[in-house]
C-alpha positions as a printed NumPy array, in Angstrom:
array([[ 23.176,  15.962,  31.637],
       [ 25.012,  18.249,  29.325],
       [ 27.842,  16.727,  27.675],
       [ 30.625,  19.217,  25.752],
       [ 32.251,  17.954,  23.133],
       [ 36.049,  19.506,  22.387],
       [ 35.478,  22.326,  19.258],
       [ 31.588,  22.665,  19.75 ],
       [ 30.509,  26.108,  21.416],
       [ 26.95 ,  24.627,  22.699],
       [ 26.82 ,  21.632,  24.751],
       [ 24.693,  18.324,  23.759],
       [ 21.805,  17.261,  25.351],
       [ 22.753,  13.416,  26.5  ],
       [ 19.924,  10.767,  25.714],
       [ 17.65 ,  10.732,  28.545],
       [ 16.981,   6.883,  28.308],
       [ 19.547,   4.708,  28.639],
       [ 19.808,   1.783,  26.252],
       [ 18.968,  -0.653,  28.353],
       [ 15.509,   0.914,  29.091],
       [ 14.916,   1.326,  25.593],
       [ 12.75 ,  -1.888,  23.531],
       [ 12.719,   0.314,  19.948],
       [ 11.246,  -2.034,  16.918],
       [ 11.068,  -1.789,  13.743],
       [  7.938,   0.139,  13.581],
       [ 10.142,   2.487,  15.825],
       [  7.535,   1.906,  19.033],
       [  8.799,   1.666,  22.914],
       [  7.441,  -1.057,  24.499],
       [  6.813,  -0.778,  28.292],
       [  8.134,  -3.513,  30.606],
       [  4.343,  -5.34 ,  30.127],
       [  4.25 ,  -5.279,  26.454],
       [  7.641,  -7.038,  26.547],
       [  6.482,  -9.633,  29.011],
       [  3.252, -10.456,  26.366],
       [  5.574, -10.781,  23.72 ],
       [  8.241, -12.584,  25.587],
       [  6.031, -15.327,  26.509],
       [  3.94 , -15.784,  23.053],
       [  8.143, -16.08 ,  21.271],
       [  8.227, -18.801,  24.192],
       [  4.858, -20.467,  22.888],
       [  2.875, -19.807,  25.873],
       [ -0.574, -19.946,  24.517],
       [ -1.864, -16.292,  26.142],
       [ -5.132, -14.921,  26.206],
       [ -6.205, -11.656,  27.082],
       [ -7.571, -12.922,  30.747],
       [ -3.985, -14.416,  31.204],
       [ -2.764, -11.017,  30.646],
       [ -5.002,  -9.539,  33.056],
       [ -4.504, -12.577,  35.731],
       [ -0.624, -11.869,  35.619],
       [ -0.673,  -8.265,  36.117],
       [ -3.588,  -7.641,  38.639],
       [ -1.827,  -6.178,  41.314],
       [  0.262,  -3.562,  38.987],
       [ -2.379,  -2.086,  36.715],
       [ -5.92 ,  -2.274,  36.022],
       [ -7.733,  -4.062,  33.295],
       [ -8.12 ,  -1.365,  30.695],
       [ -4.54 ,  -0.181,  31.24 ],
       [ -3.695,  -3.834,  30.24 ],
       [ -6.308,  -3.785,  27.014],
       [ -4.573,  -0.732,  26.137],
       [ -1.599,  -2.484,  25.799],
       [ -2.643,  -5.541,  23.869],
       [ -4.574,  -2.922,  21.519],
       [ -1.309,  -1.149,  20.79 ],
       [  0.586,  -4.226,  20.041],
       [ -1.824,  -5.286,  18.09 ],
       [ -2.657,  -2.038,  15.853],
       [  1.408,  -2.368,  15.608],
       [  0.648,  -5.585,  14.155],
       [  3.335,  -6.993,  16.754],
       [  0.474,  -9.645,  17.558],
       [ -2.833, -10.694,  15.995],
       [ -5.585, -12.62 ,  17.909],
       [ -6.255, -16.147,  16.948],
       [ -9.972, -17.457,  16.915],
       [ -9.43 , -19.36 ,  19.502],
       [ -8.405, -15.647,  21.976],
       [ -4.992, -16.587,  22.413],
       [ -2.475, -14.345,  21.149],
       [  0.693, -14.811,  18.636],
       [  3.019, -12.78 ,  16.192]])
């Protein structure tokens, strides 16, 4: 969508994701929809392991797409894993 703004010769590019699909943080990442679940339900205090994870989301996406996502949040120090394998921030 090109969007003209009165006094400017070249049109501006609109932002091609709207805000509600965007999850920025501070560390300026974009969280897909099952990164926001994990961290939805640890600010909850739903003890979550890895397995959990896996269990929820079996049907949408295989396991390493899901251990991709955990590693992310976690190299974005968004979660750590307790010694116990349960997750929290």
């Amino acid at each position: 969508m090109d969007i003209r703004i009165t006094g400017q010769s070249e049109p501006q590019k609109a932002d091609p994701a709207p805000a509600a699909k965007r999850a920025d943080t501070a560390s300026g990442l974009v969280l897909n929809d099952r990164q926001k679940w994990i961290l939805d339900q640890i600010d909850k205090g739903v003890r979550i392991s890895q397995k959990d994870v896996i269990a929820h989301f079996r049907r949408e996406k295989n396991a390493s797409t899901i251990k991709r996502d955990l590693k992310q949040l976690r190299e974005e120090a968004l979660i750590a894993t307790h010694e116990d394998g349960y997750y929290l921030r």
